[in-house]
N, C-alpha and C positions, 0 to 999 in steps of 0.2 A: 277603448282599445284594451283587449286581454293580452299582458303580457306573456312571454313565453318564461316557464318556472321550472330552476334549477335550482338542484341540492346546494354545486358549486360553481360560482360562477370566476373564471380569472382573468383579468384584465393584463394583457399584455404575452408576447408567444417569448420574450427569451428564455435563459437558462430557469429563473426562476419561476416564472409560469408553467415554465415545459413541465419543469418538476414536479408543481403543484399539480399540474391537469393528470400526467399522469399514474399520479399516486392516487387522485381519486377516482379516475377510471378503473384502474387496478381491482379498486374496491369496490365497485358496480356501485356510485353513486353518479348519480345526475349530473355528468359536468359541463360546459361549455367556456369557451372560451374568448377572447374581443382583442384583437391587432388592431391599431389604427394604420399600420402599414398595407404598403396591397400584397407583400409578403409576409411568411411567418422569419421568427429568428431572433426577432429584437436586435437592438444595437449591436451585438454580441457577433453575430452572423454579418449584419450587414455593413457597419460604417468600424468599430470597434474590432473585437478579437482576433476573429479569421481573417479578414482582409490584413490587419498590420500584421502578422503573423506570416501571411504567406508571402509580403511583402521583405520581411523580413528574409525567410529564407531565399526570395531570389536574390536577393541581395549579397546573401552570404556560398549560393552557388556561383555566382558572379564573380567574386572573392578570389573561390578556390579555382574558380577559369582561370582566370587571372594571374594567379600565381600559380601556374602550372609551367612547367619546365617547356613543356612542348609548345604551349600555345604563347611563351616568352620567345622561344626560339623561333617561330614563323612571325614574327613582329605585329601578333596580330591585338586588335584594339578593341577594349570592349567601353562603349561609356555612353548606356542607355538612359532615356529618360525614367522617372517615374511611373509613367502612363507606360510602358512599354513595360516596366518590371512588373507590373500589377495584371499585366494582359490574362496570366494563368489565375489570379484569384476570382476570377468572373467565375469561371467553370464550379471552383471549391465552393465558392457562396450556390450557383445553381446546385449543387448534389447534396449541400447541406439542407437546403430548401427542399427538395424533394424529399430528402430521408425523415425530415421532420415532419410535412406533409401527411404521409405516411403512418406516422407514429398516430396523426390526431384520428385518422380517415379506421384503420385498424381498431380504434378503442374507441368507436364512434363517438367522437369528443365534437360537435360543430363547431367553428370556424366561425364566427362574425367581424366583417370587417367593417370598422369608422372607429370612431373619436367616442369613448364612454363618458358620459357625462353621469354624476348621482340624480334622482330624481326623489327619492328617499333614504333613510338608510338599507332596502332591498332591493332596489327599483333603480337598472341603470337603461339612459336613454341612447341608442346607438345613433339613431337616425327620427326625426319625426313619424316615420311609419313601423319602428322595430324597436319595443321594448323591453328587457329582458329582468323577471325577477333572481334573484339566487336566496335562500336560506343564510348562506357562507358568502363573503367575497374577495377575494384576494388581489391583492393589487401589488402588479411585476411590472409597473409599467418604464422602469430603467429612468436612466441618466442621461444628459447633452452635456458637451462643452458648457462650460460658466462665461457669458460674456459680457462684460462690464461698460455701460454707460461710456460716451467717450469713445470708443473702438469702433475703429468703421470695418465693420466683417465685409461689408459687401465690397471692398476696395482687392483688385485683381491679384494683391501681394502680401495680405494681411488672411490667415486662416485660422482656425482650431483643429481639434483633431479627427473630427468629420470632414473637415472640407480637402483639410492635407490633402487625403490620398487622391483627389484630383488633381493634382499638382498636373500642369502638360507639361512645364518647363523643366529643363534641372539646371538652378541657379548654381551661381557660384560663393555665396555665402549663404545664411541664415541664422536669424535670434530666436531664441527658443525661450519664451518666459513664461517660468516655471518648471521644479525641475523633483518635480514627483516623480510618480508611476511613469507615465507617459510621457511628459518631457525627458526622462532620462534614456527611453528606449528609442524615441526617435533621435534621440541627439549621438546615439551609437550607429544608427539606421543611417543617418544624413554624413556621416561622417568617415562611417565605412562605403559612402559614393563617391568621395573627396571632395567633398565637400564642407567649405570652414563655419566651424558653428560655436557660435556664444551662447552660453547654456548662463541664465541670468535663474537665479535662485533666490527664493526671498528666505530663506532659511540660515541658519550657519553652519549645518551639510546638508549633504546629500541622502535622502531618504533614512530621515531620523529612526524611523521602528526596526532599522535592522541594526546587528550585533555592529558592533564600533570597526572592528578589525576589517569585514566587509565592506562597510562604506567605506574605510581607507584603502583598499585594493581595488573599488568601482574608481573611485576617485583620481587614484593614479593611473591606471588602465586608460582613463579618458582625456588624461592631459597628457598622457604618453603617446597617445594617439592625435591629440592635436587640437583635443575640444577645448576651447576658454570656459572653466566655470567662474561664476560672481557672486560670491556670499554675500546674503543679507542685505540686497537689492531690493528695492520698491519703483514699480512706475510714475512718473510724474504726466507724461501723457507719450503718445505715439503718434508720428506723423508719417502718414504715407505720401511718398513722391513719384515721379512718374519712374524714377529708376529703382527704387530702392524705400524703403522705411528707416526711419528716425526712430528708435526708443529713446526717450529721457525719463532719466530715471533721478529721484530724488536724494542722490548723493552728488549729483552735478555733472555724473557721466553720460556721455551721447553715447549711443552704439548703431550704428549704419551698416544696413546689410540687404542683400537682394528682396528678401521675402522673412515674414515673421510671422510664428507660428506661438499661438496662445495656448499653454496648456498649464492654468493655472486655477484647477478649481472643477467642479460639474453640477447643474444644478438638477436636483429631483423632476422627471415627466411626472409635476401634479397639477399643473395651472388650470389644465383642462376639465378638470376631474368633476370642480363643481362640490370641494370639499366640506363649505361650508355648509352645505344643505344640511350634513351629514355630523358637525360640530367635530370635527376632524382639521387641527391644526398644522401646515407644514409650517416646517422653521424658513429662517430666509433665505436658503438655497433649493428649498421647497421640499427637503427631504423628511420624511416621515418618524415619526417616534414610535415603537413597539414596543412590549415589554418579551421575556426571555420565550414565550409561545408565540411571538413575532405578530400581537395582538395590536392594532390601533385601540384609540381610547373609547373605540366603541367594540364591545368585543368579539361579533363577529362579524369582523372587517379587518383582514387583515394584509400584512404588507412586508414583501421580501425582496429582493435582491439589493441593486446599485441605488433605486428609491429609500430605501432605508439609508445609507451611507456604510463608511465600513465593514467588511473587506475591500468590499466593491470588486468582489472575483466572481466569473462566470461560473467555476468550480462550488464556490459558497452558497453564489445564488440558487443552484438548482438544489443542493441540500437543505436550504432554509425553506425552498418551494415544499420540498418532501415534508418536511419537518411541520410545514404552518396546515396541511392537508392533514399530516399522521394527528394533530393535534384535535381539529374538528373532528377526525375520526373516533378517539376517546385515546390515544392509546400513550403508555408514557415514559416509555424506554428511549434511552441516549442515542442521538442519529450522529454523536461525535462531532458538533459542531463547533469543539473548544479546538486549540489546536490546529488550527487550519494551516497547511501549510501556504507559503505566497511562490509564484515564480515568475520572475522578471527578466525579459528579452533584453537584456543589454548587450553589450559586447566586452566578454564571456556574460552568459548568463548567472544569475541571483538565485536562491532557491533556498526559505528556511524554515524550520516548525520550530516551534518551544521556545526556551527563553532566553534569553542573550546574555550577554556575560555583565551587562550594564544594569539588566532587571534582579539577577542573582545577585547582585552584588548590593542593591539598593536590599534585597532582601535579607540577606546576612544568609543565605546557603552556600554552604562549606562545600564547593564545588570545585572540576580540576578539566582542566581542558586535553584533549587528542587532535594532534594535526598531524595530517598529509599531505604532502605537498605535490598537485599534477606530475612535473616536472620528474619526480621522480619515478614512476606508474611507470613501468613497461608497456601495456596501453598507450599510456599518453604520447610518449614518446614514439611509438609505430606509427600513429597518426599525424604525429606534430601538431598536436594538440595539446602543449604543455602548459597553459598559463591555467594555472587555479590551485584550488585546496577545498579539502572536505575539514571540517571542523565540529567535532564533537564534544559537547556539554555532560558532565556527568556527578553524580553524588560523591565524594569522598571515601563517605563512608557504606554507603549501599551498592553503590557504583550504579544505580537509575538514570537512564538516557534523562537529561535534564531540555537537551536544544541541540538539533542536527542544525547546521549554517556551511552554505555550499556555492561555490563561485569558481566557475567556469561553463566548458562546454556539458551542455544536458545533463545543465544542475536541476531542472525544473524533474528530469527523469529519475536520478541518481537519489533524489530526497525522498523520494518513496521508500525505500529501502528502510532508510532510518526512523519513516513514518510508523511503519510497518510494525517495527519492536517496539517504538513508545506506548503504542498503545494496546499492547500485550499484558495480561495483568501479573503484578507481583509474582514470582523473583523473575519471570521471563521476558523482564524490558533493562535489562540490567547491560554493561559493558561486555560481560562474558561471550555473547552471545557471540558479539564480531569477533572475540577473541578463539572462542573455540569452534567456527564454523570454518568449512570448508569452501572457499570463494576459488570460481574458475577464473582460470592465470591464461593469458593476461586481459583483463578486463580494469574497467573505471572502478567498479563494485568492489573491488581488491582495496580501494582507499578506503574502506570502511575497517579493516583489518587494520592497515597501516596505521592510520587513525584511534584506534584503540587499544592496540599494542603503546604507541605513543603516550597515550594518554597514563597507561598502568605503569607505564615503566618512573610518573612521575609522582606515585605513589608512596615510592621505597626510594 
């Protein structure tokens, strides 16, 4: 059997492969591509991103029904299931599917669909009758739920963050164990349905890599709304019963609740892979080691998104795809992958770039903070949308955006803004900028003034 031979070959259609394929289509190299799904999209598209996202926002239309003067006054009652709030993300996954489609069919990129296994370090096996060489190979093949020995997935009240969004029912309680990324979003999600949720943490906060002052304003936000969090929690085992699940957890506390949702951890799509062929080690959650050209230890083989670990952003991953492409290509200019900003669907949302006041301060930079507080924003208060604050990091003495950190409504949007000047080069990333720029009144964007005036005035 002669296989079919490509420049570049990229295993997996999400963020990260999109990237990759079409950075080297761009460049009129040979590329093709391998989905094990019968769709394109990767997790990101299909079980992950957009679905919880648009879940989200019915959620949060739902909200503002709800608390609408008029639909209070006709006594009218809104309390949909899950499956019913999801009914419109079917549509979003089909047009993302198609536009991506599209993308590969336009830069005639082929499309193979199965399960890649290695057959060499060139040579991947698709199917006994299709096998494909590449030069290059890049592997995006993402992330699943981590689920642990002991845990019955298949039991009708026990899910991760794949199976969630099936939900038909909408219970009246739920434990959420774990309370990262995704635990903490769904635990905003389940809870702005009224629904009581124990958010069980093995940590001692809430989402350690952000600035301190943020996770104490997610934190109150979430017990002011009604969430139970548990620091520094461990499971001892889980039992599911016909009504409800048991967590036992190894401080000697029970927790009983309709439905339990595991989101504690995600293991690397490598098991398939066949890595060994290829002397290519995952660690124990199967995620991949690169070095800073996103190189496996064979060097060209390489591997980018949620399979690598950290960020584990759909945003990161399609720049690490560009980035591990631009690299094979020869070329070796910064694609700006330091700095990433994060943004997280809580209730208000998280949103931050650069350094936090805990990593400055472990560093000894003589640095000075700028707050604005929603509540105050003329904006904010048109909408009634006042709970948050923008929060800016900056030099003393140069006055250099050091860390934008942002918490509330469409923080994930508003942080671009601050993105935008960090990475502006000398003296045009400095404080001045928000100070002597003209922001249209009244808008969110205005908190970046407020904010930096703030900050200067704490100067003198």
């Amino acid at each position: 059997m002669q296989p079919n031979h490509f420049e570049i070959v990229v295993i997996g259609t999400g963020p990260g492969g999109e990237g990759a394929a079409m950075q080297a289509a761009k460049a009129d190299k040979k590329t093709a591509v391998i989905e094990a799904y019968k769709e394109i999209g990767g997790g990101c598209t299909h079980w992950g991103t957009i679905p919880s996202k648009a879940l989200r926002f019915s959620i949060y239309s739902m909200m503002e029904a709800m608390n609408n003067t008029i639909v209070r006054d006709m006594g009218i009652h809104i309390n949909p299931t899950v499956a019913q709030l999801r009914a419109s993300s079917r549509s979003i996954i089909n047009k993302q599917v198609e536009m991506r489609q599209r993308f590969y069919e336009r830069n005639n990129v082929p499309v193979f669909h199965g399960c890649a296994k290695f057959i060499d370090e060139h040579t991947l096996e698709i199917d006994p009758e299709t096998h494909i060489r590449g030069d290059n190979i890049i592997i995006a093949t993402g992330s699943r739920p981590f689920r642990p020995a002991g845990v019955d997935f298949s039991h009708p009240r026990i899910f991760d963050s794949d199976t969630i969004l099936d939900l038909k029912i909408k219970p009246q309680s739920i434990t959420i164990y774990g309370a990262g990324v995704i635990g903490c979003e769904y635990a905003s999600m389940f809870r702005n349905l009224g629904i009581k949720v124990n958010l069980i943490n093995t940590r001692a906060k809430l989402l350690e890599f952000l600035d301190d002052e943020i996770i104490d304003a997610l934190s109150y936000q979430m017990r002011d709304s009604g969430v139970i969090i548990r620091h520094n929690e461990s499971f001892s085992k889980i039992e599911p019963q016909e009504d409800g699940v048991v967590l036992y957890l190894e401080s000697g506390k029970q927790v009983k609740t309709d439905i339990l949702l595991w989101a504690n951890g995600r293991s690397g799509n490598t098991d398939m892979l066949l890595l060994d062929r290829v002397g290519i080690t995952p660690d124990s959650r199967g995620l991949l080691k690169v070095n800073q050209s996103f190189q496996t230890s064979c060097s060209h083989i390489y591997a980018v998104g949620d399979v690598i670990g950290f960020p584990s952003l759909a945003s990161a991953a399609y720049m690490q795809g560009r980035a591990a492409t631009r690299h094979i290509l020869g070329a070796q200019e910064d694609l700006h992958l330091t700095d990433i900003p994060n943004g997280i669907y809580t209730s208000p949302e998280i949103s931050s770039i650069g350094k936090t006041e805990r990593e400055l301060t472990a560093d000894k930079v003589p640095y000075e903070v700028g707050h604005s507080q929603f509540k105050s924003l003329a904006r904010a208060q048109i909408t009634g949308r006042a709970i948050g604050m923008l929060k800016i990091l900056f030099h003393r003495e140069t006055l250099e955006i050091l860390g934008v950190h942002c918490f509330g409504p469409n923080a994930s949007e508003i942080i671009h803004i601050g993105q935008a000047i960090m990475k502006q080069p000398a003296p045009n990333n400095t404080l001045e900028y928000f100070i002597d720029t003209t922001f249209n009144y009244p808008t969110m964007a205005e908190a970046y003034r407020v904010a930096a005036l703030n900050g200067y005035n704490r100067l003198f």
